[in-house]
DRENVOMAR-319792 format. One line per field, with one value per residue (C-alpha): residue number from 1; residue in one letter; x negated, y, z. Coordinates in steps of 0.25 Angstrom, whole numbers. Example, Ala and Ser with C-alpha at 12.3 -4.5 7.8 and 13.67 -1.06 7.14 Angstrom:
REM residues 2
seq = [1 / 2]
type = [A / S]
X = [-49 / -55]
Y = [-18 / -4]
Z = [31 / 29]
//
This chain:
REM residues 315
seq = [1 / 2 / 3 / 4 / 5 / 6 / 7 / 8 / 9 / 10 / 11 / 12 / 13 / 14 / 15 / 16 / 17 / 18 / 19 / 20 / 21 / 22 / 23 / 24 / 25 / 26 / 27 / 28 / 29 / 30 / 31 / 32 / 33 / 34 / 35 / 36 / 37 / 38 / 39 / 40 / 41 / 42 / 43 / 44 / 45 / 46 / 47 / 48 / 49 / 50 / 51 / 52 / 53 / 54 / 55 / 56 / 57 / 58 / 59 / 60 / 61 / 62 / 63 / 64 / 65 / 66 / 67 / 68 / 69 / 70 / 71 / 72 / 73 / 74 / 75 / 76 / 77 / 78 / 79 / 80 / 81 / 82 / 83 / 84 / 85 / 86 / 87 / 88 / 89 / 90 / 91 / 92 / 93 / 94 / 95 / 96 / 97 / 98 / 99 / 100 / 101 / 102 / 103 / 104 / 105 / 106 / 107 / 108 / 109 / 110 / 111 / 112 / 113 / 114 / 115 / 116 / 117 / 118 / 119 / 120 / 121 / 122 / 123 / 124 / 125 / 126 / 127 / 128 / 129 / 130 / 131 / 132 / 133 / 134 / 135 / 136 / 137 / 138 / 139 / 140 / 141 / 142 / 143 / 144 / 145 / 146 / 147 / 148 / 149 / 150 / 151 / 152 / 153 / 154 / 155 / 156 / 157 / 158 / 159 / 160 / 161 / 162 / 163 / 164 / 165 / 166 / 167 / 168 / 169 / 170 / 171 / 172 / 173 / 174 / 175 / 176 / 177 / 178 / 179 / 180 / 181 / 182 / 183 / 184 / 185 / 186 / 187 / 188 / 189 / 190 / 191 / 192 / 193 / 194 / 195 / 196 / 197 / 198 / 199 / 200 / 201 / 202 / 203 / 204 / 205 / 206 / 207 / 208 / 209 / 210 / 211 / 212 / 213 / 214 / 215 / 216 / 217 / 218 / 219 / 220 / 221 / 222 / 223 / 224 / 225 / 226 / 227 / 228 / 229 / 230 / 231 / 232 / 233 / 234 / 235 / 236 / 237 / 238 / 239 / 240 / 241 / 242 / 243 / 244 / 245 / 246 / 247 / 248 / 249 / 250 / 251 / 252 / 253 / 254 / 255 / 256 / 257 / 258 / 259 / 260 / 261 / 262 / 263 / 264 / 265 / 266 / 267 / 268 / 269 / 270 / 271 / 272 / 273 / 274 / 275 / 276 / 277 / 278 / 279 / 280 / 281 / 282 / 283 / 284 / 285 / 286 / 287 / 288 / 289 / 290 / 291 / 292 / 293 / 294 / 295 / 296 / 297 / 298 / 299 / 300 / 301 / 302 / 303 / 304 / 305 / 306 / 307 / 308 / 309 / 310 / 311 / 312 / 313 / 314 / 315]
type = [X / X / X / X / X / X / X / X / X / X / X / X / X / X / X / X / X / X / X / X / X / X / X / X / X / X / X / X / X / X / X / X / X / X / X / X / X / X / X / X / X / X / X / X / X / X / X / X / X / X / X / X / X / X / X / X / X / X / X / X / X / X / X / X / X / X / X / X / X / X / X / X / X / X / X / X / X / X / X / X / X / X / X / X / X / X / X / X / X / X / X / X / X / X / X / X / X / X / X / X / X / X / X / X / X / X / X / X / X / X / X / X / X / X / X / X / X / X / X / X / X / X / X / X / X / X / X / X / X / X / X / X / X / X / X / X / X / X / X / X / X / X / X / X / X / X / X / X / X / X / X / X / X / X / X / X / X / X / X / X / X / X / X / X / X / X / X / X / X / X / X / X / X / X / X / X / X / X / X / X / X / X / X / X / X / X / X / X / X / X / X / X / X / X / X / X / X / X / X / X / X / X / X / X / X / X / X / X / X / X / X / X / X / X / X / X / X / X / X / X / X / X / X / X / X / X / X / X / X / X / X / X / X / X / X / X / X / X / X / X / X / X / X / X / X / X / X / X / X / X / X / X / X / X / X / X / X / X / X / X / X / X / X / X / X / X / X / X / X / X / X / X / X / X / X / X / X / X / X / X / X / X / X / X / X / X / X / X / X / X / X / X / X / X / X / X / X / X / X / X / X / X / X / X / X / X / X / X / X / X / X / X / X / X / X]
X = [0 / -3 / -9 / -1 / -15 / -13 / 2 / -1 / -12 / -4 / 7 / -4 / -9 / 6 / 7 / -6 / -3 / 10 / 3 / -9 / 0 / 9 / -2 / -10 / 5 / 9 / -2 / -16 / -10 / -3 / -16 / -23 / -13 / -15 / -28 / -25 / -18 / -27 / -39 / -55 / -60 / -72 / -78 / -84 / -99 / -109 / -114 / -116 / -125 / -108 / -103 / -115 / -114 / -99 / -98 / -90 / -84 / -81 / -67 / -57 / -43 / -31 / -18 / -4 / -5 / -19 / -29 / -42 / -45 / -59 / -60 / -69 / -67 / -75 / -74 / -75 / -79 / -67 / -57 / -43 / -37 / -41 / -39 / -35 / -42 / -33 / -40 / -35 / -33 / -47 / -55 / -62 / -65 / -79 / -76 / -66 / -76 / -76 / -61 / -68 / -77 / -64 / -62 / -78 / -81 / -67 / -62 / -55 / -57 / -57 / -54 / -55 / -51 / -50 / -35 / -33 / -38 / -49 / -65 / -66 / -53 / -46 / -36 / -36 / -22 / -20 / -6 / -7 / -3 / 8 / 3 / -10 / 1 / -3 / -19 / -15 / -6 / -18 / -28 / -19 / -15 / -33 / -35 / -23 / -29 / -43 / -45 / -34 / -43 / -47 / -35 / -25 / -22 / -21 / -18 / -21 / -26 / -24 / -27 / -20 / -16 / -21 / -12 / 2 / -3 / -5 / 7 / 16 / 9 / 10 / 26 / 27 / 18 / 15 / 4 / -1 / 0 / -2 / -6 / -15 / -9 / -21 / -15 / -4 / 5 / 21 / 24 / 19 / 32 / 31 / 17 / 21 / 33 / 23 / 11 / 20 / 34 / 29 / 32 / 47 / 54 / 42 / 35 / 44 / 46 / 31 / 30 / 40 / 31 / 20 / 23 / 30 / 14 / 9 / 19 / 19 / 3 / 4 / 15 / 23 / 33 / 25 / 37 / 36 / 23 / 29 / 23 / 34 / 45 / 32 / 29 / 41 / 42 / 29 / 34 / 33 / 18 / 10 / 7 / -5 / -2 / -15 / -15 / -25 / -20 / -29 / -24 / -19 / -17 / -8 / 0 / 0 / 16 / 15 / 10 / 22 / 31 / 25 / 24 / 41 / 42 / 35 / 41 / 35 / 22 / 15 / 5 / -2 / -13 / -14 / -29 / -39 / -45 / -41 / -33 / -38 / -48 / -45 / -54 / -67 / -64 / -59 / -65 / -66 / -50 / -45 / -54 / -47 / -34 / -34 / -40 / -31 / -19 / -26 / -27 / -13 / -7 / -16 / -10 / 4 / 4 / 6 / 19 / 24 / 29 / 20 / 27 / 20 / 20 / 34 / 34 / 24 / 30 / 29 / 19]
Y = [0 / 13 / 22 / 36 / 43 / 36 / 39 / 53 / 53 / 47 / 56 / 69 / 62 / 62 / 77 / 82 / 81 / 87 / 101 / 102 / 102 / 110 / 121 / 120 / 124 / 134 / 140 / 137 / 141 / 154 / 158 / 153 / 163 / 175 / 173 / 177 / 188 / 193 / 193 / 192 / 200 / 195 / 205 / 209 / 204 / 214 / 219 / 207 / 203 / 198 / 210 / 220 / 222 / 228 / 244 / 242 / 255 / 254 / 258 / 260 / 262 / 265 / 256 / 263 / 255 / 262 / 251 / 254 / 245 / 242 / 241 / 238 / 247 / 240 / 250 / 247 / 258 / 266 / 256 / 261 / 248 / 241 / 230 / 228 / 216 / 208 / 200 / 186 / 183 / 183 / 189 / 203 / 210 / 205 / 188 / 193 / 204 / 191 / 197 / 209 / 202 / 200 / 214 / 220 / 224 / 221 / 234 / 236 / 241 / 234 / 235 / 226 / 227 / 220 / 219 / 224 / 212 / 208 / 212 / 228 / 233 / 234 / 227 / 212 / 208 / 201 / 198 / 191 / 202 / 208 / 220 / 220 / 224 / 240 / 236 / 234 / 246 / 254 / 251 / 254 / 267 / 268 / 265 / 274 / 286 / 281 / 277 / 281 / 282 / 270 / 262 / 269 / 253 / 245 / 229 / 221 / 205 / 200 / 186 / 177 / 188 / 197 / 194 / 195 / 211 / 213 / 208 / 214 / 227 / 226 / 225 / 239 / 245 / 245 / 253 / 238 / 236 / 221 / 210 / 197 / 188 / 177 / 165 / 175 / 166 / 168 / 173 / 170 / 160 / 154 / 150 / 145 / 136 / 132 / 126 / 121 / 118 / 104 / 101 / 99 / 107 / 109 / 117 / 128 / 132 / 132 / 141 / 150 / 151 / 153 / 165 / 170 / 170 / 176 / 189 / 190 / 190 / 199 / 209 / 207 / 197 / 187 / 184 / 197 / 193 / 189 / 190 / 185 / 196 / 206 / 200 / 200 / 216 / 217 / 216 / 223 / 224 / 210 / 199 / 189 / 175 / 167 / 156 / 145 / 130 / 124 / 135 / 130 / 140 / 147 / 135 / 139 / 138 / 153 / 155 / 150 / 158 / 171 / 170 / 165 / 178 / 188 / 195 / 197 / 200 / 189 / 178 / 167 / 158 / 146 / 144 / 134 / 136 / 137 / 148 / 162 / 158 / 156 / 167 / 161 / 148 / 152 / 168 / 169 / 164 / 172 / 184 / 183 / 180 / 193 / 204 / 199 / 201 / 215 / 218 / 215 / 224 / 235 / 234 / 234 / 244 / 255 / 250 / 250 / 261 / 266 / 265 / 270 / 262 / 260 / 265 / 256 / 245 / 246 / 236]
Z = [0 / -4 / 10 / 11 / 5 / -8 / -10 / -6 / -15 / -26 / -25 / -27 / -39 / -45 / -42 / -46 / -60 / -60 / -52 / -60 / -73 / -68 / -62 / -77 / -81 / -73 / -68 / -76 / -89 / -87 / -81 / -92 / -100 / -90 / -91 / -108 / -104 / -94 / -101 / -98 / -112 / -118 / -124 / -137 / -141 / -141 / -154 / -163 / -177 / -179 / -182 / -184 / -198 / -196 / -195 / -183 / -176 / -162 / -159 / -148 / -146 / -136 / -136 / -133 / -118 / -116 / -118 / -126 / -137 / -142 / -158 / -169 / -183 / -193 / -207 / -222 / -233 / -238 / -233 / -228 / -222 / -210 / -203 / -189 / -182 / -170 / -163 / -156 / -142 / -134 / -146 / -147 / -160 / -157 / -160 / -168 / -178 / -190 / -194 / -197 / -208 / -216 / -219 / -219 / -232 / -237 / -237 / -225 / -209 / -199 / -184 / -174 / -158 / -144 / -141 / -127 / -118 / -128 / -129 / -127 / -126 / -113 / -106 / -101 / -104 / -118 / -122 / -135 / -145 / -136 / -131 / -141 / -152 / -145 / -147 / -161 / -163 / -156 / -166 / -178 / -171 / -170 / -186 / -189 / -182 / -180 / -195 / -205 / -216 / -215 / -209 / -220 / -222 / -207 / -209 / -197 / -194 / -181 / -175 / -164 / -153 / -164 / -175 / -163 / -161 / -174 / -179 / -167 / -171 / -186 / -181 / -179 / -184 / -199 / -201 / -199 / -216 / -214 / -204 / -205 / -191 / -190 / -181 / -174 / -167 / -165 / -152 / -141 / -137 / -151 / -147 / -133 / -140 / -151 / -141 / -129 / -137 / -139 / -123 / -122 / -112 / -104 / -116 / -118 / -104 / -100 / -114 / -108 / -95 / -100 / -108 / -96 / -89 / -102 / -101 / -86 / -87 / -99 / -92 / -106 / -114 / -121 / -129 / -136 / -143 / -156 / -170 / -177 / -175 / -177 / -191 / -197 / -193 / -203 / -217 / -228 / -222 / -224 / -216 / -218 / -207 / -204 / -196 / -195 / -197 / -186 / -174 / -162 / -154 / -163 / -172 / -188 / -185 / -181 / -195 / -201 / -191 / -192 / -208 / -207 / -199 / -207 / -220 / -233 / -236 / -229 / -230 / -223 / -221 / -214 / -214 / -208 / -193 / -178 / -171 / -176 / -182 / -199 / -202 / -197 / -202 / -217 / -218 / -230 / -232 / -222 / -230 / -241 / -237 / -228 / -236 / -248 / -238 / -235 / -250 / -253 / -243 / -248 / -261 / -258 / -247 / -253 / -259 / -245 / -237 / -226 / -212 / -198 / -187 / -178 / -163 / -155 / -148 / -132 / -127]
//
């Protein structure tokens, strides 16, 4: 017969497993996801042989809610189009300089910045493209009055995080003329349904939970972060998908959704490589495909009628 240590110990085993599930759960994860929010920045490298060769100008601007952003304007002879760089979620312009290359010596600007949260810029709460829709608008605001001449044309490329601000911005504000949204997901409650869906019952309401840490840590409604009501709002200006086939923190599905969603003219390319990162594994594809999207735009916009931006949205 079993002594009364052994039975206890037995009935400790049984429950051990059940509590450290349910703290992984409940408590390890939405700390894991307020560790996100609340972010340690990493910095930008110092001056690297990378990027040496760029005429880089050191910029900075102020967003609507007071936060100072640190930027990169890279400048092209005689060229009046630039392009606005959006980084992803944990990046800084300094890992993410390679999107530059695409337009160096193409003929068109570029400017690239930390979201608030990220490398120089200040802040350390990141809300994945929810509040960095006003770092957006704040460096269209800086091209238009910082660089007119050279920003008569302002088209914009985001990625991940990058490409949800960008597109929530380009939303209501249309002197974004057209957008390229690299691995942009739905929303943020698509993405939940579309990792934990597959767990009946359980999956949904943990989803749910989840996003309600997210918002409490963020001080704002997840559920507003939703890039498909913003790119149906965008036509008649165009809008370029990019997804990579292999990406598993954002599914290809969203590329289908957002392309359903979105009016004509638009494009897409499902290309080769992981999660943000289609352009290093095919640059000279993603090249192409980019600044031939750029080139059409530039030759139809002037059949369109020029619009300013509608009132800012309230963060």
């Amino acid at each position: 017969m079993a002594s009364a240590r052994e039975k206890r110990l037995a009935v400790l085993t049984r429950i051990i497993s059940p509590i450290r599930f349910c703290l992984v759960l409940f408590v390890f994860v939405p700390l894991v996801l307020g560790s996100l929010v609340h972010r340690i920045k990493i910095g930008n490298p110092p001056a690297s042989e990378e990027y040496a060769y760029m005429p880089i100008e050191e910029v900075c601007f102020t967003t609507e809610d007071g936060l100072m952003l640190s930027g990169w304007f890279v400048p092209e002879n005689n060229s009046d189009s630039t392009v606005l760089i959006c980084h992803g979620l944990g990046a800084n312009k300094g890992n993410f300089v390679e999107f530059v290359n695409l337009f160096l010596g193409r003929g068109y600007n570029s400017l690239i910045f930390d979201f608030r949260g990220h490398g120089d810029s200040d802040g350390h709460t990141c809300t994945f493209g929810l509040f960095e829709t006003a770092d957006v608008r704040a460096a269209v605001d800086w091209l238009k009055q910082q660089r007119p001449e050279q920003s008569k044309h302002v088209f914009g490329l985001g990625s991940s995080m990058g490409a949800m601000a960008l597109v929530r911005t380009a939303a209501s504000d249309q002197r974004i003329e057209a957008v390229v949204l690299d691995s942009c997901f739905v929303s943020a409650a698509a993405l939940a349904r579309q990792h934990l869906g597959r767990i009946p019952i359980v999956g949904p309401a943990y989803g749910s939970l989840l996003l309600l840490s997210i918002s409490v840590h963020a001080g704002a409604s997840i559920w507003d972060l939703n890039a498909g009501d913003a790119i149906a709002q965008i036509s008649p200006r165009p809008v370029l998908l990019i997804h990579g086939q292999d990406d598993f923190v954002i599914p290809p599905a969203n590329l289908s959704i957002l392309y359903n969603a979105a009016a004509e003219p638009k494009d897409k390319w499902l290309g080769p490589g992981p999660h943000s990162n289609i352009m290093t594994t095919d640059f000279e594809g993603y090249q192409a495909r980019v600044l031939e999207f750029f080139k059409r735009t530039l030759a139809t916009t002037s059949e369109r009628p020029v619009q300013m931006a509608r009132p800012h949205e309230s963060l």
